[in-house]
C-alpha positions in Angstrom: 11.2 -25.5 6.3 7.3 -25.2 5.4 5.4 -28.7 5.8 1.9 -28.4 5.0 -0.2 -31.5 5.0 -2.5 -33.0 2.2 -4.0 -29.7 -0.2 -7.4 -32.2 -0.3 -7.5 -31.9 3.5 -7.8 -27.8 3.6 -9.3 -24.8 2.4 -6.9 -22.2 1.2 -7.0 -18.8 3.1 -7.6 -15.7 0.8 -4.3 -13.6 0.6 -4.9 -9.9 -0.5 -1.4 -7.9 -1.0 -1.8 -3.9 -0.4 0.4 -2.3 -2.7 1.0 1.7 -2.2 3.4 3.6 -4.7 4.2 6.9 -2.7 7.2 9.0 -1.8 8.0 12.3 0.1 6.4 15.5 -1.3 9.0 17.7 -2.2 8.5 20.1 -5.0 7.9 24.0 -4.6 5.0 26.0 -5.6 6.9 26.9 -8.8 7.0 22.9 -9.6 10.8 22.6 -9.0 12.1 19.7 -7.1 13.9 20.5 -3.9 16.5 17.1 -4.8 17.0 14.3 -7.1 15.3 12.0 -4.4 12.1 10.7 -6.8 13.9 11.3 -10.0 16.4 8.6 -8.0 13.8 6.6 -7.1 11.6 6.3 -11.0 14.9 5.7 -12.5 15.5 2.0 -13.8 16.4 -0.4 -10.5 15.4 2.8 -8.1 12.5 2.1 -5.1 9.8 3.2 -7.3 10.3 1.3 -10.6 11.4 -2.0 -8.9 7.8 -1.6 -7.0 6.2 -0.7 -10.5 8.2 -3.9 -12.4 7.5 -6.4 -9.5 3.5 -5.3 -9.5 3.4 -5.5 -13.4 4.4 -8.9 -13.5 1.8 -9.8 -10.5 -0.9 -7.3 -11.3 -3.8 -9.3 -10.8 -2.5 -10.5 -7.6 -1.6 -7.2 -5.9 -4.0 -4.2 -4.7 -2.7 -0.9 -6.3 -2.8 2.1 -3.9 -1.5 5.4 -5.4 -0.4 8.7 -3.8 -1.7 11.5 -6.2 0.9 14.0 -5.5 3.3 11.3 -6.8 1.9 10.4 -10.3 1.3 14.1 -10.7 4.9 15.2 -10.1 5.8 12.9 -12.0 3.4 13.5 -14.8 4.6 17.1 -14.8 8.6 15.6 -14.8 7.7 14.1 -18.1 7.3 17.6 -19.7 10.8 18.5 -18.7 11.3 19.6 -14.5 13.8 21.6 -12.9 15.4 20.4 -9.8 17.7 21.9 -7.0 21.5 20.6 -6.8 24.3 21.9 -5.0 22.0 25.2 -4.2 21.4 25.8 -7.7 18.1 25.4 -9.9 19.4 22.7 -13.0 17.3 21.2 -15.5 16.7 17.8 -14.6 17.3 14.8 -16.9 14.8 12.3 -15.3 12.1 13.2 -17.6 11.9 9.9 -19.8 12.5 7.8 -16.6 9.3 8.9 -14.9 7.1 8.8 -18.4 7.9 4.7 -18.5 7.0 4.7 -14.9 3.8 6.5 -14.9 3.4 4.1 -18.8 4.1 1.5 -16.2 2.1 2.0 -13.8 -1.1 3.4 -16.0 -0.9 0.0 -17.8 -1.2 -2.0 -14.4 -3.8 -0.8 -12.9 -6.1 0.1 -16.1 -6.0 -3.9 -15.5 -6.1 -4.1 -11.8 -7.8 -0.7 -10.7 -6.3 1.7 -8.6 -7.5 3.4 -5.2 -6.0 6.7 -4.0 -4.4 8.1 -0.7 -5.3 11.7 0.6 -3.1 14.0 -1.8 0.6 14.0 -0.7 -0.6 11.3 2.4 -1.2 13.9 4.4 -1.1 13.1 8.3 -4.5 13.2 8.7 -4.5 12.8 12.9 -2.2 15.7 12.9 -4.0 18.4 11.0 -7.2 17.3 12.5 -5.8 18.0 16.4 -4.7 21.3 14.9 -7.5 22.6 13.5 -7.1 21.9 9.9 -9.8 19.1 9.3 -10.6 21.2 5.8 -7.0 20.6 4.7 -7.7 16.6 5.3 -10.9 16.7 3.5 -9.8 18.8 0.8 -6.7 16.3 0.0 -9.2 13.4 0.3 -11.5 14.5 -2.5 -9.5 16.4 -4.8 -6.3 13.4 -5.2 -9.0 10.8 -6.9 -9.4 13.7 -9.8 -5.8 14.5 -9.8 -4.7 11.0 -10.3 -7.2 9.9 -12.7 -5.7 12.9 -14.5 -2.0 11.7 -14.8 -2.7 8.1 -15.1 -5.4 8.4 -18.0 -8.0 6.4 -16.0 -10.7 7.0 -13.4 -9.6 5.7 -10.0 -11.7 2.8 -7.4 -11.8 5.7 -4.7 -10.2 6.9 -1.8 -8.4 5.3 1.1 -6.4 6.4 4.3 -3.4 4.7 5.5 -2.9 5.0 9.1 0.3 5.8 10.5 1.5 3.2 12.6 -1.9 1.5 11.9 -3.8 3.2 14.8 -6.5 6.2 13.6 -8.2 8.2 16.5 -12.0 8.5 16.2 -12.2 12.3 15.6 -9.9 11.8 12.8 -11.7 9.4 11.4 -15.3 11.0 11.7 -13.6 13.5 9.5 -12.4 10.8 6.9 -15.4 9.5 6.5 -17.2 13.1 5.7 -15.1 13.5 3.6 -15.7 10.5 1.6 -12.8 8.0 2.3 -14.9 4.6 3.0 -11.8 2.4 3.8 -8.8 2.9 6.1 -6.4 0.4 6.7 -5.2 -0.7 10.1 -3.1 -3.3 12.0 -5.0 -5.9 13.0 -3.1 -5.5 15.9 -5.3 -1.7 16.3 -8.9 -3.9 16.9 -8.5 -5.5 20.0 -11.2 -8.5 21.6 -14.2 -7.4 22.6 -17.1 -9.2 24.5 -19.1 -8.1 21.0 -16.5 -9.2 18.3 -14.0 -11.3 18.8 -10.5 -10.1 16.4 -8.5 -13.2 15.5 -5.9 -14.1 13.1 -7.4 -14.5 10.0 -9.8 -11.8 10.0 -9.4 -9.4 7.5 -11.6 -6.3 7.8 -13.7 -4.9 10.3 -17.0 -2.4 10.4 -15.7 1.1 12.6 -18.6 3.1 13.2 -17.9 7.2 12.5 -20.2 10.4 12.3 -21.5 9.8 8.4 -21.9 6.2 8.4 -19.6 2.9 8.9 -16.2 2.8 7.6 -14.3 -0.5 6.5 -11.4 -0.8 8.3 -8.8 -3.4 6.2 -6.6 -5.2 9.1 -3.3 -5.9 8.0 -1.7 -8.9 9.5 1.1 -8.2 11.6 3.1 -10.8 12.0 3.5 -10.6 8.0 4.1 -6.9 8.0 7.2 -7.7 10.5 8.5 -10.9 8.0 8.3 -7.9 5.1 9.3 -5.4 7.4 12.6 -7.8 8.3 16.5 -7.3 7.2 16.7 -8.3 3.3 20.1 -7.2 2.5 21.4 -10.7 1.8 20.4 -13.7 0.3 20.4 -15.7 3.3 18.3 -12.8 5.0 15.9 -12.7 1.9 15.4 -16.8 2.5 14.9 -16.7 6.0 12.3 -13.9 5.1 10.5 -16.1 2.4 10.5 -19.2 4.7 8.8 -17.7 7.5 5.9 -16.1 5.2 5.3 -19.4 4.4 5.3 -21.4 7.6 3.1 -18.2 8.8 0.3 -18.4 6.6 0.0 -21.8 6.8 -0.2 -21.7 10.2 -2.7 -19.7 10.1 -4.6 -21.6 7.1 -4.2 -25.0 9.2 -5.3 -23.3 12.5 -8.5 -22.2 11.1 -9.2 -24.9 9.2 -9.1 -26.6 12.7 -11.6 -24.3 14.2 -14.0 -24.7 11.4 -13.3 -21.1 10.4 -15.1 -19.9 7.0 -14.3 -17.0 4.6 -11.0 -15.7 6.7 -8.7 -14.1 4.9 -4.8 -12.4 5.4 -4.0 -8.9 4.3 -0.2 -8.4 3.5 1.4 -5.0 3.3 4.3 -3.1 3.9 4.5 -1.1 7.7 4.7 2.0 5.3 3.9 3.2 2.5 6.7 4.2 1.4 8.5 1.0 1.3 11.7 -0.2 -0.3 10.5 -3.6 -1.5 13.2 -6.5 -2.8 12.1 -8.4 -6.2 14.2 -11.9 -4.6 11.6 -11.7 -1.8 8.4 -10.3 -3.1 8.6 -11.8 -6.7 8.4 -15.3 -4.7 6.0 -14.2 -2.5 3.3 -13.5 -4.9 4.0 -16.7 -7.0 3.2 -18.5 -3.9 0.0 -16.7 -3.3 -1.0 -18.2 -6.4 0.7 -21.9 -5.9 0.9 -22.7 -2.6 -1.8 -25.0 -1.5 -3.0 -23.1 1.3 -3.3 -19.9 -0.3 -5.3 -18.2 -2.6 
């Protein structure tokens, strides 16, 4: 159980949540979808919408990060799609499902704001090795116009969410051309060095590239594994909730100690296309705002 010692005896440590809302790409070039997987997914209690609902009700907590290739699809569902089942090409019945999502969503982060991945999050690293660093760049700069376009509202700009939280530095010489100015990393990624020392607590760092320095935003990840833990029961969900808890204020209390200013914690997901639970994260983000050594 969580102990925390007198709130007038500590400073509370900034918490900043990363939020990404993406799925798999899979739609043909005649706009029909290849399954019922996102229709699934922006349907009421599906990964999407319980995402959407949980952000909504915490929208000025969280930090919205959107894949364009998803609110376009499903901007396009919302005129009526067609989608393959059983081998065959059906008209899908998803349509009104994934116009209150995007409605949803739209309404959140008019609020909030809302930065953008590389259209369809594409692998970056990958296509860079193989020769296709204008594929990168071009899904960099056209996703901001694409989903300003389906969510009514111009977007915060663009960022790149490494795989695995490592990014190699050709790959990101070509982000940075390309105009993404913030990628996000594990913390775990930005080791000690006799110039800068990385400790817990620190929350972004300066990575030098080709066209200027780049903001890399450190995840934590010890809180990434607590998210990233077994939530299928509600004993599994507590044990989950208990150990976010005990970890950030070990972290607040520990820098507090060392005389530490202006740290802060980045919470996110290990991917971005999580499966978040509302008894877990709706707690969570009450806390960030409550608890006495986080704010």
């Amino acid at each position: 159980v969580p102990w925390f010692p007198d709130e007038d005896d500590i400073e509370p440590l900034s918490l900043a949540w990363l939020w990404p809302l993406a799925s798999w790409p899979a739609v043909t070039s005649e706009g029909v979808l290849l399954d019922d997987q996102l229709p699934t997914e922006l349907a009421p209690s599906g990964r999407l919408e319980r995402l959407a609902s949980i952000g909504q009700r915490h929208q000025a907590t969280v930090s919205w990060i959107v894949d364009p290739s998803l609110v376009q699809t499903a901007e396009q569902m919302t005129r009526g799609y067609q989608v393959v089942r059983d081998g065959s090409i059906v008209v899908g019945d998803g349509d009104e499902d994934a116009s209150q999502w995007l409605d949803q969503v739209g309404q959140s982060t008019r609020v909030a704001g809302v930065a953008t991945l590389p259209y369809a999050d594409v692998d970056a690293s990958a296509l860079t090795r193989g020769g296709l660093s204008t594929d990168v760049v071009r899904a960099v700069t056209r996703g901001p116009r694409i989903a300003s376009a389906a969510l009514g509202d111009p977007t915060d700009g663009e960022v790149f969410w490494a795989p695995f939280g490592r990014l190699d530095q050709p790959t990101l010489n070509v982000l940075a051309s390309s105009g993404v100015r913030a990628v996000v990393l594990s913390a775990d990624a930005m080791p000690s060095t006799n110039e800068q020392e990385v400790v817990d607590g620190q929350a972004t760092a300066a990575l030098p590239t080709d066209s200027g320095a780049v903001t890399a935003v450190l995840t934590d990840p010890g809180l990434t594994r607590i998210l990233s833990q077994p939530q299928r029961t509600p004993g599994e969900v507590i044990v989950a909730r208990q150990q976010f808890l005990a970890e950030t204020a070990t972290v607040a209390q520990s820098l507090q100690e060392s005389k530490a200013t202006g740290r802060a914690l980045v919470a996110a997901p290990a991917s971005v296309r999580w499966d978040g639970v509302a008894s877990l994260l709706s707690p969570l983000l009450r806390a960030t705002r409550s608890a006495p050594w986080l704010q």
